[in-house]
SEGU-157422 format. One record per residue (C-alpha): x, y, z. Coordinates in nm, 2 decimals, padded with zeros to 4 digits. Layout:
<pts>
<pt X="X" Y="Y" Z="Z"/>
...
</pts>
This chain:
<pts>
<pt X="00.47" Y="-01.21" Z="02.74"/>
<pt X="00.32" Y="-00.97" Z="02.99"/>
<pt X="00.65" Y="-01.02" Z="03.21"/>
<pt X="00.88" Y="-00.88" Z="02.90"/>
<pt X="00.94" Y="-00.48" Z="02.86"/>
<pt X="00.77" Y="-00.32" Z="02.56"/>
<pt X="01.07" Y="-00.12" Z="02.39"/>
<pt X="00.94" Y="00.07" Z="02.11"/>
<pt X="00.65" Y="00.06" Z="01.84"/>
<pt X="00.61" Y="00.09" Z="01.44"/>
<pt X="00.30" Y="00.16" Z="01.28"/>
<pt X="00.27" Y="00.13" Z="00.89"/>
<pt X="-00.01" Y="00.21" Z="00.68"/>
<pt X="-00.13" Y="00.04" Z="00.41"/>
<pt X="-00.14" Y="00.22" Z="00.02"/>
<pt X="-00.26" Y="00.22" Z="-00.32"/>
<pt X="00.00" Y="00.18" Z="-00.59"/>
<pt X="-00.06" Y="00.24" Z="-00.96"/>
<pt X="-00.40" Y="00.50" Z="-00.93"/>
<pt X="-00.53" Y="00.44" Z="-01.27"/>
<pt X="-00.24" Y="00.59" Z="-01.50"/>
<pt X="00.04" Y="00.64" Z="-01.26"/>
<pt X="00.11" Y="00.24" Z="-01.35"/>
<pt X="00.41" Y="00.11" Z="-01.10"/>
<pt X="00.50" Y="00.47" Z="-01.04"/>
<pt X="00.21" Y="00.67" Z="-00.82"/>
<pt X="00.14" Y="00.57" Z="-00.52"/>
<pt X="00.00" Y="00.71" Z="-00.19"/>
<pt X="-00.05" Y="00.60" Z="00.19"/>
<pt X="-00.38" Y="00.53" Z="00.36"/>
<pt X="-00.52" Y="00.52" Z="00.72"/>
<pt X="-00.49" Y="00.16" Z="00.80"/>
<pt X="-00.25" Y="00.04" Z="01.01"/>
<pt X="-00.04" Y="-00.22" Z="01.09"/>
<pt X="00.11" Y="-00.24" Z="01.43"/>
<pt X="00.47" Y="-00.43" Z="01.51"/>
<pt X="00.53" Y="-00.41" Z="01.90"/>
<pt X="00.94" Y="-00.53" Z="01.95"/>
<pt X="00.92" Y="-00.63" Z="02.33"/>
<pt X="01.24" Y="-00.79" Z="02.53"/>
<pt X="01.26" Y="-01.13" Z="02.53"/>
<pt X="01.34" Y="-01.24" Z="02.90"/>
<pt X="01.30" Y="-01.69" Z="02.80"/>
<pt X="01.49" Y="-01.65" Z="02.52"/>
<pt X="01.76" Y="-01.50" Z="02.32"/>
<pt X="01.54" Y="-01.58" Z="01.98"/>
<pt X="01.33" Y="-01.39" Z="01.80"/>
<pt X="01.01" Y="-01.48" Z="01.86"/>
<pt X="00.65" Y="-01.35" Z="01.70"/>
<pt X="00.31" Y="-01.32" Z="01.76"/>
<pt X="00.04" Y="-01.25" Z="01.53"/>
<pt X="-00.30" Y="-01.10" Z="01.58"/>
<pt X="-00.60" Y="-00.99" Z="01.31"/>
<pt X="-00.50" Y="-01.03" Z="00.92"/>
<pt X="-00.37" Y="-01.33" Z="00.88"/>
<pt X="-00.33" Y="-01.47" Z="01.21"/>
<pt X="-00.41" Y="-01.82" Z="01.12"/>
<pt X="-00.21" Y="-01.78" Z="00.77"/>
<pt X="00.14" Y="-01.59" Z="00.81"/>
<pt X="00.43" Y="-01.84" Z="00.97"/>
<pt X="00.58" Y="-01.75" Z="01.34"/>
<pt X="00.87" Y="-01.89" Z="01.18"/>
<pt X="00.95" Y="-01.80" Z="00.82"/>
<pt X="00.73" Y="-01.51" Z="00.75"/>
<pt X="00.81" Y="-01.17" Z="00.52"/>
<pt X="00.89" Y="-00.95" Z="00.81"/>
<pt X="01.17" Y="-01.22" Z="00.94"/>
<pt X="01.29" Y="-01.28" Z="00.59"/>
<pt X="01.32" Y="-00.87" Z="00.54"/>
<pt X="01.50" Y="-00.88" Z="00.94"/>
<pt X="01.79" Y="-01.08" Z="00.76"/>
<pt X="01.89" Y="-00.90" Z="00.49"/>
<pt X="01.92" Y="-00.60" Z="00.78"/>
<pt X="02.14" Y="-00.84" Z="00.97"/>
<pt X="02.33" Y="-00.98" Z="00.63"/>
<pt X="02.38" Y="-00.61" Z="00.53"/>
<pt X="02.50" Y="-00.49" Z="00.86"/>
<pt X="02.70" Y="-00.81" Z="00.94"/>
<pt X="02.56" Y="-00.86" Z="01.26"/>
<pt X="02.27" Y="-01.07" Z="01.49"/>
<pt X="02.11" Y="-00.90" Z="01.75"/>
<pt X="02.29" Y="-00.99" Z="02.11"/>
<pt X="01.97" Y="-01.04" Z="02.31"/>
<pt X="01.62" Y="-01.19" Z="02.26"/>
<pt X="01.28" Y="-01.03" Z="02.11"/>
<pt X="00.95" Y="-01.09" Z="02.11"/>
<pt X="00.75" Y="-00.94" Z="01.77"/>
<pt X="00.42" Y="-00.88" Z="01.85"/>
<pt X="00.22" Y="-00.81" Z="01.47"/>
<pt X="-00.10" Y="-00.66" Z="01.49"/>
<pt X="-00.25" Y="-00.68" Z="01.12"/>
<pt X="-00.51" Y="-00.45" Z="00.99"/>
<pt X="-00.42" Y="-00.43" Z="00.62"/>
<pt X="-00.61" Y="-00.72" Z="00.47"/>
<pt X="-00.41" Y="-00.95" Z="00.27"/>
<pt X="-00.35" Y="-00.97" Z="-00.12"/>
<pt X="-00.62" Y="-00.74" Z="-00.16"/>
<pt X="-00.38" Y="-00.45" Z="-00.29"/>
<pt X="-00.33" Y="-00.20" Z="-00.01"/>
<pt X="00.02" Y="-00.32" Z="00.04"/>
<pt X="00.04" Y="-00.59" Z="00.28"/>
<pt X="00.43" Y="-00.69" Z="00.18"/>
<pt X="00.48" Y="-00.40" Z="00.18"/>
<pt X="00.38" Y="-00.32" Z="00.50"/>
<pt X="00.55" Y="-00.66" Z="00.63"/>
<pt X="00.84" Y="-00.58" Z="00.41"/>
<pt X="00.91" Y="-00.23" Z="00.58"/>
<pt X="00.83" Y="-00.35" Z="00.97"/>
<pt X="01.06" Y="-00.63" Z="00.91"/>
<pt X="01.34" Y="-00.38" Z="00.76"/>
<pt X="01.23" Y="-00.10" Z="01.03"/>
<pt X="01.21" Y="-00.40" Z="01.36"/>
<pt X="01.63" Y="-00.53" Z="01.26"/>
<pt X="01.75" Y="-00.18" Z="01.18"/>
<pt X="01.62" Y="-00.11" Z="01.56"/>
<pt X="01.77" Y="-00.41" Z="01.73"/>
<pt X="02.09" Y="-00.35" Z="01.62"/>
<pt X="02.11" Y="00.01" Z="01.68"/>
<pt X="01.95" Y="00.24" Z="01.39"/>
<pt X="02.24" Y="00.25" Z="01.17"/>
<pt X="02.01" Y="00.25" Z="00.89"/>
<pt X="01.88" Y="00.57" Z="00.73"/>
<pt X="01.49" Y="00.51" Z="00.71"/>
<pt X="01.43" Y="00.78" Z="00.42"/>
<pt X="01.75" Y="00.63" Z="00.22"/>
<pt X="01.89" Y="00.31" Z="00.31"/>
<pt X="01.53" Y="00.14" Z="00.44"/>
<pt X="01.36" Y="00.25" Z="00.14"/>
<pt X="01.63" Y="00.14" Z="-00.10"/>
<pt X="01.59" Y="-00.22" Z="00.06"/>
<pt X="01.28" Y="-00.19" Z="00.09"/>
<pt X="01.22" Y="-00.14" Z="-00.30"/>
<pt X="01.48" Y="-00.38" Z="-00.38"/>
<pt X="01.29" Y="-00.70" Z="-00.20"/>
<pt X="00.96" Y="-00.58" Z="-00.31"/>
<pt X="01.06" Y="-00.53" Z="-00.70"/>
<pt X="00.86" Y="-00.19" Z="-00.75"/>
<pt X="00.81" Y="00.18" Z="-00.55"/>
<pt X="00.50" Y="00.24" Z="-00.58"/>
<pt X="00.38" Y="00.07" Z="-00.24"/>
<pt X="00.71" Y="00.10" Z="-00.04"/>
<pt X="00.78" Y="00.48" Z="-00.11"/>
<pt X="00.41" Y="00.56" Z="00.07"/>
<pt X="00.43" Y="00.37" Z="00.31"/>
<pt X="00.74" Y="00.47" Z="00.48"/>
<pt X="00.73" Y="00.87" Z="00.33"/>
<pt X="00.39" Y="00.91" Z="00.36"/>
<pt X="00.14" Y="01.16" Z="00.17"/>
<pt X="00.13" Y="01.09" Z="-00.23"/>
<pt X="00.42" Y="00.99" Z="-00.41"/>
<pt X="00.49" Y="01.04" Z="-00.77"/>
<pt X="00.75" Y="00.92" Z="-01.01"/>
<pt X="00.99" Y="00.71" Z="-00.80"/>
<pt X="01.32" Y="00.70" Z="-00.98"/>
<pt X="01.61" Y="00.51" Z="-00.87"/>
<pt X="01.94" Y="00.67" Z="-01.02"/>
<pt X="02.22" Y="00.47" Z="-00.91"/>
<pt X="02.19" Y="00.40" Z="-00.49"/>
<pt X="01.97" Y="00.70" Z="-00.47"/>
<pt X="01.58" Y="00.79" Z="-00.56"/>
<pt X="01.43" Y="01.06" Z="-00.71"/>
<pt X="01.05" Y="01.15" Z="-00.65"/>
<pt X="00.81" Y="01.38" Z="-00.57"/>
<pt X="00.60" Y="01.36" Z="-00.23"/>
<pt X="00.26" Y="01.56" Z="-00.30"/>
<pt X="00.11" Y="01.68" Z="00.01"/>
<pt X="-00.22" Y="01.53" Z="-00.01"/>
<pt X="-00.55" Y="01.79" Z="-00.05"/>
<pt X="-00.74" Y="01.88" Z="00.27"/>
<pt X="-01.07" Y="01.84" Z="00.10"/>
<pt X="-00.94" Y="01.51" Z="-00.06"/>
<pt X="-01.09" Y="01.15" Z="00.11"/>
<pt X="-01.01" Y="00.78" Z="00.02"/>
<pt X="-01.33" Y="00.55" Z="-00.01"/>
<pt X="-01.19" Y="00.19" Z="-00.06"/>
<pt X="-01.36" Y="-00.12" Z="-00.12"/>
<pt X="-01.25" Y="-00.41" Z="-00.01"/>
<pt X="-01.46" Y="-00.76" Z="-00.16"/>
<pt X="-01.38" Y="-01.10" Z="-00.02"/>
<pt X="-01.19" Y="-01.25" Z="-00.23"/>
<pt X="-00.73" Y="-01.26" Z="-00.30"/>
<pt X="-00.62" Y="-01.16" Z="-00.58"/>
<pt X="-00.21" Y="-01.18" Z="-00.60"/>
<pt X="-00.02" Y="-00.99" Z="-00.71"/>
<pt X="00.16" Y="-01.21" Z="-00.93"/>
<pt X="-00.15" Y="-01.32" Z="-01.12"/>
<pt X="-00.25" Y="-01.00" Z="-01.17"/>
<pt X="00.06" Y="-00.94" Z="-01.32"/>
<pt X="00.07" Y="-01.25" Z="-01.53"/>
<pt X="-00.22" Y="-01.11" Z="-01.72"/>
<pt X="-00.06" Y="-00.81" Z="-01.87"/>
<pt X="00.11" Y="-00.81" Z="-02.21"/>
<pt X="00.46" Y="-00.85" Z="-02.24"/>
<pt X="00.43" Y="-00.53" Z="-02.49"/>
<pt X="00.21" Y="-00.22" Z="-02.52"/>
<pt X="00.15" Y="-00.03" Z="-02.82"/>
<pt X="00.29" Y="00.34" Z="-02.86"/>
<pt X="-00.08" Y="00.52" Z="-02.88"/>
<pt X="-00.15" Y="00.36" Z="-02.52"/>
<pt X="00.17" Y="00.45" Z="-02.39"/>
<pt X="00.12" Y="00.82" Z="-02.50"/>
<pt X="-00.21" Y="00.77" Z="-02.35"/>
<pt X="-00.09" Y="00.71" Z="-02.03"/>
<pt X="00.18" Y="00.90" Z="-02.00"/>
<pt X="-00.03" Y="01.23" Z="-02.07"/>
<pt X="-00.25" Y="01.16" Z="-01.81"/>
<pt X="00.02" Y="01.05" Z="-01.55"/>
<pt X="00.15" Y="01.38" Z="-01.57"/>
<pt X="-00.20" Y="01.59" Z="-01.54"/>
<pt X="-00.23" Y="01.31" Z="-01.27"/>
<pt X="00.07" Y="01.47" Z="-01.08"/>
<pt X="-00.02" Y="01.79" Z="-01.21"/>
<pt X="-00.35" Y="01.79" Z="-01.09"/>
<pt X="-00.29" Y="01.69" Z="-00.77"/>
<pt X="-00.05" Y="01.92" Z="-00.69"/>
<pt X="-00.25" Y="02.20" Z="-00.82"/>
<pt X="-00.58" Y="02.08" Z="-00.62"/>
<pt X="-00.76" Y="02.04" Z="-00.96"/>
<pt X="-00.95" Y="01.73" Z="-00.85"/>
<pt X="-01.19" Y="01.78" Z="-01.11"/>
<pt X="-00.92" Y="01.70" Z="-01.30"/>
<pt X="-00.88" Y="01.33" Z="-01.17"/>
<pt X="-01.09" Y="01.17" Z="-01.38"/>
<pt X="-00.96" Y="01.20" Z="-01.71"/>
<pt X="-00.62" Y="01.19" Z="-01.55"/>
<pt X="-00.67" Y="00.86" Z="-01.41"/>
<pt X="-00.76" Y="00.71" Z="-01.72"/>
<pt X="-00.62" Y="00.40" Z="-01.81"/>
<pt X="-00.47" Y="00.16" Z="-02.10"/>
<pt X="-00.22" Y="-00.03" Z="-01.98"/>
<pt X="-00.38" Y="-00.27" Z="-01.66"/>
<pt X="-00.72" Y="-00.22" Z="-01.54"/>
<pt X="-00.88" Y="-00.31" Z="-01.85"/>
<pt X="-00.68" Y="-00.67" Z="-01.84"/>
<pt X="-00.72" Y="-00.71" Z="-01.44"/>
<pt X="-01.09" Y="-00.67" Z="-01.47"/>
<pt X="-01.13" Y="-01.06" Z="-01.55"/>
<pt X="-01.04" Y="-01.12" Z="-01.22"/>
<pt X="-01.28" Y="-00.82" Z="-01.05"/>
<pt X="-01.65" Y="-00.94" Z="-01.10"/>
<pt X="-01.86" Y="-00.59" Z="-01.25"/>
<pt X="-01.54" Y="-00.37" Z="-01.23"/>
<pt X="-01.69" Y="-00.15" Z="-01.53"/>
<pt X="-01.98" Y="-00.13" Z="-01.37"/>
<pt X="-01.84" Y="-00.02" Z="-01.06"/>
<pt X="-01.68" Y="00.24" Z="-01.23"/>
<pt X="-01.99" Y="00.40" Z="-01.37"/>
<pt X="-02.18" Y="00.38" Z="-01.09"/>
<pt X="-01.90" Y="00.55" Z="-00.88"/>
<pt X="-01.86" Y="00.82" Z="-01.13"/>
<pt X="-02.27" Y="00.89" Z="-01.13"/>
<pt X="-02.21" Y="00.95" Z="-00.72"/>
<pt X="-01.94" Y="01.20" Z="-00.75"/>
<pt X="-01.63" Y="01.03" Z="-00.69"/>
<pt X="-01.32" Y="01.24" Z="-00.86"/>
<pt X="-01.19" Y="00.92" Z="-00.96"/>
<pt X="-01.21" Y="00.54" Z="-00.94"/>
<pt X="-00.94" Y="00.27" Z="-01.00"/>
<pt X="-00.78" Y="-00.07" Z="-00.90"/>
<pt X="-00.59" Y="-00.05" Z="-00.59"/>
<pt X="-00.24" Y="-00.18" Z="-00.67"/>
<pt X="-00.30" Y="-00.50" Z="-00.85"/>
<pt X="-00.63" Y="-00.56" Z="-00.72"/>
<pt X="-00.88" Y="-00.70" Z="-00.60"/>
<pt X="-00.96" Y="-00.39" Z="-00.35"/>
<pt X="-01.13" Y="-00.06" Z="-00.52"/>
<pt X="-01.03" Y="00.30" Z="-00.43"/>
<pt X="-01.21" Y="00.59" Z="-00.52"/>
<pt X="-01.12" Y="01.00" Z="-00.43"/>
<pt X="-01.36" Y="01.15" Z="-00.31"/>
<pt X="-01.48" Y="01.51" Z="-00.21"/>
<pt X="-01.48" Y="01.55" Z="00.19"/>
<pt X="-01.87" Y="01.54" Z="00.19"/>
<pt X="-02.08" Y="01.31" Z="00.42"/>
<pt X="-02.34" Y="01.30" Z="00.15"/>
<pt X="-02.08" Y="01.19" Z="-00.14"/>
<pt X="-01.92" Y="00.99" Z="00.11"/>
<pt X="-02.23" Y="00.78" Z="00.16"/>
<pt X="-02.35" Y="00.78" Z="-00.21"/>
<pt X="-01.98" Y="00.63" Z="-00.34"/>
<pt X="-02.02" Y="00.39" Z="-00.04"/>
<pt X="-02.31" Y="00.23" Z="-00.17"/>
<pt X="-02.28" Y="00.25" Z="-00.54"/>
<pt X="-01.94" Y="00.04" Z="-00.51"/>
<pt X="-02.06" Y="-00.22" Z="-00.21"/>
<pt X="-02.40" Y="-00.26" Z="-00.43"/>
<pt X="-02.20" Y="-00.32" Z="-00.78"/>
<pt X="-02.04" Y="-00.65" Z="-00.62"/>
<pt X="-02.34" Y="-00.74" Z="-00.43"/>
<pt X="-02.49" Y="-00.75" Z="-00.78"/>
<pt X="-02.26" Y="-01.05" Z="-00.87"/>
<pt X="-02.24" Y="-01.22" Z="-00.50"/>
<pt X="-01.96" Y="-01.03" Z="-00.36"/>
<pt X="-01.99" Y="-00.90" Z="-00.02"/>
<pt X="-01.73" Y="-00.63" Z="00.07"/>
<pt X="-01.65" Y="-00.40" Z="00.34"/>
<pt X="-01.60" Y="-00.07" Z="00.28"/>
<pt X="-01.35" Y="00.18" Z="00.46"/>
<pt X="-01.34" Y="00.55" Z="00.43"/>
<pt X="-00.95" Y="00.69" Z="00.51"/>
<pt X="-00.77" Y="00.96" Z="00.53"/>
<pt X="-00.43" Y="01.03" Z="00.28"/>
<pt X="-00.17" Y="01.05" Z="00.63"/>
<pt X="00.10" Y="01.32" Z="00.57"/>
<pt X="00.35" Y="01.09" Z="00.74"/>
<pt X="00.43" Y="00.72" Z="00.68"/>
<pt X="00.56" Y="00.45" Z="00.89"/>
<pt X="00.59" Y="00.61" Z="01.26"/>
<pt X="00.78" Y="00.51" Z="01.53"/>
<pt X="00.67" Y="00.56" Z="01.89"/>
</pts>
């Protein structure tokens, strides 16, 4: 591949869908990237890929998400690109750990087709509404391509509505990420097909101080407002000392703690403070140690921007 001309390069970051009661509709972007490098092809007129870190021995060079996502471009625009490409994929979101993997795949794939056959895709309209049509829900797609904190993704006929919440300067992300998958499907099987009316209006009130909150810079705010009825309390079968977790967090000043997307990965806000930093560090990689799970935790930043092209 060294011979073939690098043309241009995406980076998308992985996010955290759901944040405690912003269920399927908050989300927000984190600062952990995965790479797609689209160089020219000079053996071949096929599309060829090459993967590197998450994954690498897992995800098909043939029939993977971002190659299923790169036909629906080509389907849509009724076209093929005219010349070859090689994909090169360099994975740093871990997989079905909830920090939007798909997603991320589901976006570079869109992002990689739109490019090779001449950007006549809007990224902020048409991209996203593909984007949230393959992957079901908003809440991990909107973040990752608009960046910053998004709240209340509504799609009213071919067009969304939402709010993008510039993320706090003070505000960091401590995530936790154990060693074990937990997909998404399961985690969704687990839920119950209905919800009774006192825990919707339990939700709901805190989804909007959620929004509230963070617009404001309340982040005292964010624990009550992340409270939740409707999924963490059924996902934590699957997340070994989850409640634990959550106290322990809590007692080392994080705002708030909840379930990244469906699981199994933790993510905590936290005050900009090295000390607090450290203490929310330990509390949450020491609560799965206590029941044999190592994890690796990751301190990011909430990026203004989403997917980036260079």
């Amino acid at each position: 591949m060294a011979k073939n001309k690098k043309l241009i390069t995406f980076k998308i970051p992985a996010t955290s869908a759901n944040i405690g009661s912003g269920f399927d509709s908050v989300g927000l972007a984190l600062s952990l990237y995965n790479e797609i490098h689209i160089y020219e092809n000079d053996n071949s007129k096929k599309i060829e890929f090459e993967i590197f870190g998450e994954g690498e021995n897992e995800i098909s060079k043939n029939d993977n998400m971002i190659y299923s996502a790169m036909k629906l471009v080509f389907k849509k625009l009724k076209s093929n690109p005219k010349k070859g490409y090689v994909v090169k994929c360099i994975n740093r979101i871990p997989l079905s750990r909830g920090l939007g993997s798909s997603s991320a795949a589901i976006i570079g794939g869109l992002l990689c087709a739109n490019y090779m056959l001449g950007d006549k895709l809007s990224i902020e309209k048409d991209i996203l509404n593909m984007a949230v049509q393959i992957e079901g829900h908003p809440d991990n797609v909107a973040p990752a391509i608009l960046g910053g904190i998004i709240s209340g993704v509504v799609r009213k006929n071919e067009d969304f509505k939402y709010i993008k919440i510039k993320p706090p300067k003070n505000l960091k992300a401590v995530v936790s990420i154990p060693n074990f998958y937990l997909s998404t499907e399961t985690a969704r099987n687990i839920l119950p097909k209905e919800i009774k009316r006192a825990d919707a209006i339990f939700n709901i009130s805190r989804a909007a101080l959620l929004t509230s909150a963070l617009f404001s810079n309340r982040l005292d705010l964010l624990e009550v407002a992340t409270e939740d009825k409707i999924h963490q309390d059924y996902r934590a079968k699957f997340i070994p000392n989850l409640k634990e977790l959550f106290k322990e967090t809590k007692k080392a000043g994080a705002y708030s703690t909840t379930i990244s997307g469906a699981g199994s990965s933790i993510l905590a806000l936290v005050k900009d403070d090295k000390n607090i930093i450290e203490k929310v560090s330990k509390a949450m990689h020491s609560s799965f140690k206590k029941k044999n799970v190592e994890s690796i935790i990751k301190v990011l930043n909430i990026p203004t921007k989403g997917a980036i092209i260079i």
